[in-house]
N, C-alpha and C positions, 0 to 999 in steps of 0.2 A: 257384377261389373268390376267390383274390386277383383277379384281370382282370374278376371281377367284382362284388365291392366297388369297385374301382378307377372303373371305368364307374359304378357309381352315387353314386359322389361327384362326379365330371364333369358326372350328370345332377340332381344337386341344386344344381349353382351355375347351369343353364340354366334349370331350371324355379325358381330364386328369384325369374331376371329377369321371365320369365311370370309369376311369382306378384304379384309388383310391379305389372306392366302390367294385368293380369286383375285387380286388384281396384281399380284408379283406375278401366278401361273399364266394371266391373262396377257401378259410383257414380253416373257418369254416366247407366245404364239404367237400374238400380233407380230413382234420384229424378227424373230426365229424364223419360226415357224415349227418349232418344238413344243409338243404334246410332251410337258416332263414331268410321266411319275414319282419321279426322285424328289421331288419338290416335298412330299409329306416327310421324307427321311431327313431333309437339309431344314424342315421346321423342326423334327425332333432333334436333331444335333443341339439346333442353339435354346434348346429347351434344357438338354444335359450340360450345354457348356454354363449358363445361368445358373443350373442346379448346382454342379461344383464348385463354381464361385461362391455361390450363395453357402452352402452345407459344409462344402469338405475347407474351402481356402477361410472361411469366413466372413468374407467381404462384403461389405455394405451391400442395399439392396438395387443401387442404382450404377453402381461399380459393376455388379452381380449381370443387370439388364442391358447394358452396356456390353459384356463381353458376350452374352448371349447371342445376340445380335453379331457382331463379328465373327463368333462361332459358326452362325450360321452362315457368313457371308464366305469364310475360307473352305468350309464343304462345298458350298455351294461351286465355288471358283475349281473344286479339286474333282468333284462330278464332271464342269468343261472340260477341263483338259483333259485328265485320264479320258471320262465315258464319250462327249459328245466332240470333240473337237478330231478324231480320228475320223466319225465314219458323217463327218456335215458332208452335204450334197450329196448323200447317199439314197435319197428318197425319205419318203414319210415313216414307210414302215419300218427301216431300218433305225429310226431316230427313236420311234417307237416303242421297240421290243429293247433297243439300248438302255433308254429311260426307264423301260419294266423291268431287267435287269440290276442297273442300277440300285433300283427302288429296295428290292429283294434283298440283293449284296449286304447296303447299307444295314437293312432293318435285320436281316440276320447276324451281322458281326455287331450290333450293338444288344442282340438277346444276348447271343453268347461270351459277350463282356460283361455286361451286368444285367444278365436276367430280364423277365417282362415282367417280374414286380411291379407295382407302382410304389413312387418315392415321395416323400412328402415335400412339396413345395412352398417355403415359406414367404409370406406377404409382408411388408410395414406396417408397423402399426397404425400409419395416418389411413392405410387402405382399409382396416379393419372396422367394422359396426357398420352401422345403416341408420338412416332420417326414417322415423315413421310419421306419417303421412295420414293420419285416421287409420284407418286396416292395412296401407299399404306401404312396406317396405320398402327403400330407395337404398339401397347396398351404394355404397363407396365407392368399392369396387366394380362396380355398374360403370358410375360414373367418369371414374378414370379413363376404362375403357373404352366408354363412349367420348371421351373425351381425345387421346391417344387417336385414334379412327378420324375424327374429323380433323385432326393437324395433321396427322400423316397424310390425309387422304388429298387436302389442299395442299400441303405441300407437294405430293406428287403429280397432282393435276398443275400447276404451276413448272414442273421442270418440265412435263412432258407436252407444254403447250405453250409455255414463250422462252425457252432458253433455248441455247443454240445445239448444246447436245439432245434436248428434247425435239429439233426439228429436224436433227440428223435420223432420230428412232423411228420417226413417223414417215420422213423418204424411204428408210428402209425398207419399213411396214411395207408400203405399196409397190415398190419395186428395186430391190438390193442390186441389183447390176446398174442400174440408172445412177444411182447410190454415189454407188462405188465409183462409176468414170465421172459424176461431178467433184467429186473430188473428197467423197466423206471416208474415212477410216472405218470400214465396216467391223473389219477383226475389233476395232477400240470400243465401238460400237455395241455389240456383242459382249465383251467382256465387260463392258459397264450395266448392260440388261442386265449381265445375272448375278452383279456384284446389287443391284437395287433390290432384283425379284428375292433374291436371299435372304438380303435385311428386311424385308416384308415379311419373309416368313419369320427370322428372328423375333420379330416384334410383335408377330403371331403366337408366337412359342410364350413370351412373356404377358402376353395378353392370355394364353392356357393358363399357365400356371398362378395367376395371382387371380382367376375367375374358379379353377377346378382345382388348388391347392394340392396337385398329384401330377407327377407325369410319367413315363411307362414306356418302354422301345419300340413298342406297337403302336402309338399315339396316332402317329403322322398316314397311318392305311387307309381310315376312313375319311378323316377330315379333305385328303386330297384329292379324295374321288367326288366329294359335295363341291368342293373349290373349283373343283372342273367344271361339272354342273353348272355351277355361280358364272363362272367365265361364258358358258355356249347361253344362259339366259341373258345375263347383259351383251351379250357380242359379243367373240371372240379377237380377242383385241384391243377391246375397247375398255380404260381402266377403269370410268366412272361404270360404266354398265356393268362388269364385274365386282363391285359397291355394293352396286343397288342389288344386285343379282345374292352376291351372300346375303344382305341383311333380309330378303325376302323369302331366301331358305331357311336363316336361320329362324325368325320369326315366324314361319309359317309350321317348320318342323316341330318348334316349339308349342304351338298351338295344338297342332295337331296331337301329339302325344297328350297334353294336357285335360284333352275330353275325349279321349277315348279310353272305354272301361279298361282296369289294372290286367286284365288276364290279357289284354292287343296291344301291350307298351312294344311286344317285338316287335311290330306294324312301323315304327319309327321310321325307318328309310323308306319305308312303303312312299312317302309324302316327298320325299325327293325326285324320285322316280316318276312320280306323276306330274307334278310341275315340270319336268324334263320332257315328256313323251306329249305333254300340252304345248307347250315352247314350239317343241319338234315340227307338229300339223299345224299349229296354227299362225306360228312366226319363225322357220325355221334359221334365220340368219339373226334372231335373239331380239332384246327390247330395242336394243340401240345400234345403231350403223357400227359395222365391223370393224379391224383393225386398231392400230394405238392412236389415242383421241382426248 
């Protein structure tokens, strides 16, 4: 019982970071309606932008998470304009292959800057050690995480459920021409989705790095193919259900690797894929009613 509370605390500071990711990506589609792979590239930006504050500028570590976060938010804003803002209303697939694009672009001009090395990402001290518990472990760093995830996550369910620009996201969601002739700034609109979805991943990024103590220009490949995942199980759209939707991959992926013999640890994504292809037949529009909610 102990190894395995232990594993599911492991698997709640993986699936915060999914939970994170999965509901900036989930923002973007609900009001978009942009499938954007670039989103794992715009989380590792503001993972490098944190890292050189942190490592090369010196700068404290909340100064450091702070620019991070805006790192990733000016990628984020530089994807719209340059990638999606040319070919919007061009259909899904064009939005699609843009963002895979994108995605590639990114992740290649940051190999070839600074290698796919991993880099050592440093933590504060206060984040450092762990509460033991009898046999089991309560990392800090857990905490924080899990701590982080629940404010951010009610803060975000609070703009996007009683502010006024939070009622303009949710008109759009269901229909942007309606939107638009009652009188909402779609373009302002738009550009505020992906100035949020970005600091989501920023804080995603910094949620990586003070959990995995490393980050690496290939970071952002996997995590935002599970973050999609997270989004189509909670609804597409819908921010709480892309929440719940990470924190159930990540705790489930984590489990699963945990008791499977050491020679099937590559099996790991197996466990996404299946939750995904279950979702699919058996609730194919996800846990929770679609769109931004």
């Amino acid at each position: 019982m102990t190894y395995f509370i232990q594993q599911m605390l492991n698997g709640v500071c993986w699936g915060s970071i999914l939970a994170m990711l999965g509901a900036g990506y989930t923002m973007t589609f609900g009001i978009i309606g942009l499938v954007n792979f670039a989103h794992g590239e715009i989380f590792m930006a503001g993972a490098f932008a944190a890292y050189f504050a942190l490592h090369v500028a010196g700068l404290p570590f909340g100064v450091a998470a702070v620019l991070g976060i805006l790192g990733a938010i000016a990628i984020g804003l530089l994807v719209e304009r340059i990638a999606f803002r040319p070919v919007r209303g061009s259909g899904m697939i064009t939005l699609f292959i843009t963002s895979f694009a994108a995605s590639i672009g990114i992740r290649t001009l940051f190999v070839m800057l600074f290698t796919d090395r991993a880099k050592p990402f440093s933590m504060p001290a206060f984040l450092k050690g762990a509460y033991l518990i009898g046999d089991l472990f309560i990392f800090k760093k857990t905490i924080a995480v899990v701590i982080v995830l629940v404010v951010v996550g009610a803060l975000l369910m609070y703009l996007v459920k009683k502010t006024k620009t939070g009622i303009a996201m949710r008109a759009m969601s269901y229909d942007s021409e309606t939107a638009q002739s009652m009188g909402i700034n779609t373009e302002k609109i738009i550009i505020i989705t992906f100035i949020i979805a970005s600091a989501l991943a920023g804080v995603a990024a910094i949620m990586w790095g003070v959990s995995y103590g490393r980050i690496r220009s290939s970071m952002g490949m996997m995590p935002v193919v599970d973050a999609f995942i997270a989004s189509v199980i909670g609804g597409l759209g819908n921010v709480f259900g892309a929440i719940v939707g990470g924190l159930i991959l990540g705790i489930g992926e984590t489990l699963f690797v945990a008791y499977l013999p050491p020679e099937l640890i590559g099996l790991r994504t197996l466990f996404v894929w299946i939750v995904l292809f279950i979702i699919i037949i058996v609730k194919p529009s996800g846990l929770f009613r679609a769109n931004v909610k």
